[in-house]
N, C-alpha and C positions, 0 to 999 in steps of 0.2 A: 504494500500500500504506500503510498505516496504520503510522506512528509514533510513537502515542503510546504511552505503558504503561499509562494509563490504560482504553484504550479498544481496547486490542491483543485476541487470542485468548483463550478459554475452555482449558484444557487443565486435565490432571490431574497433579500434583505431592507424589507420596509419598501417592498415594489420597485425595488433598483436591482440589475444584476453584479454580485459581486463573487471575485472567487476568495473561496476560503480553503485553508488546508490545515496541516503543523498535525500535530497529535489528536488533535480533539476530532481531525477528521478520521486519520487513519486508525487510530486506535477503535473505532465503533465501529467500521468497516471493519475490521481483522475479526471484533469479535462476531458479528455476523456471521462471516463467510465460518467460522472455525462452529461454531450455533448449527448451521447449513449441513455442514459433514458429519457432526453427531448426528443428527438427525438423520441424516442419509446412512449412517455405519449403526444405527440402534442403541445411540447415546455408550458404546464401548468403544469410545477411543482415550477416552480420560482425559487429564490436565493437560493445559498445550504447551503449558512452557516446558515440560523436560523432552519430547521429542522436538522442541523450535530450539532448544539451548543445545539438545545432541548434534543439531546439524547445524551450530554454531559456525563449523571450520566453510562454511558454503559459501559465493559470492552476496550472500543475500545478508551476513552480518558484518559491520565491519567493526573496533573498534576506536570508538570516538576517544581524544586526548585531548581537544581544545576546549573550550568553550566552558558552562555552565547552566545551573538550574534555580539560579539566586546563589543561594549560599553553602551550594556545591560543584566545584571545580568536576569535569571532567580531566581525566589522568589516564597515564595507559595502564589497563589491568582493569581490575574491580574498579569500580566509584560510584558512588551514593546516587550521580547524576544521569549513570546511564547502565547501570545494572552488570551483569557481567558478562566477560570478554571469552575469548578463545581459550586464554590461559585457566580462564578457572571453571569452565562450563564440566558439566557431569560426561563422560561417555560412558 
């Protein structure tokens, strides 16, 4: 899913079209689609973070070291600001 706000959804806002994105889009999209596939597997797939943290090592995670979340630095490895990285994911 798409995280940026840049590059996020078209919707309408007070009868103007505006796009919006960042977490607040992708994060309700992810849970959906993930909502969509239980339902489609008979609710036996279970929790989705340890098979999306197993396949960690994939193009699709990468870890962030810049930036912040207020008053947590992102860092390489673990951090409070972006949860965890290749190095400490479960296999």
């Amino acid at each position: 899913m798409d995280a940026d706000p840049n590059s996020g959804a078209n919707v309408y806002v007070g009868g103007s079209p505006e796009a919006v994105g960042g977490t607040s889009l992708s994060s309700p999209l992810t849970l959906g689609v993930w909502a969509r596939l239980q339902s489609a597997h008979g609710n036996t797939l279970g929790f989705a973070a340890l098979p999306l943290y197993r396949e960690n090592g994939t193009v699709g995670f990468h870890d962030v070291t810049l930036g912040d979340t207020g008053p947590y630095p992102a860092t390489p490895g673990y951090d409070l600001a972006t949860g965890m990285d290749r190095s400490t994911s479960p296999r």
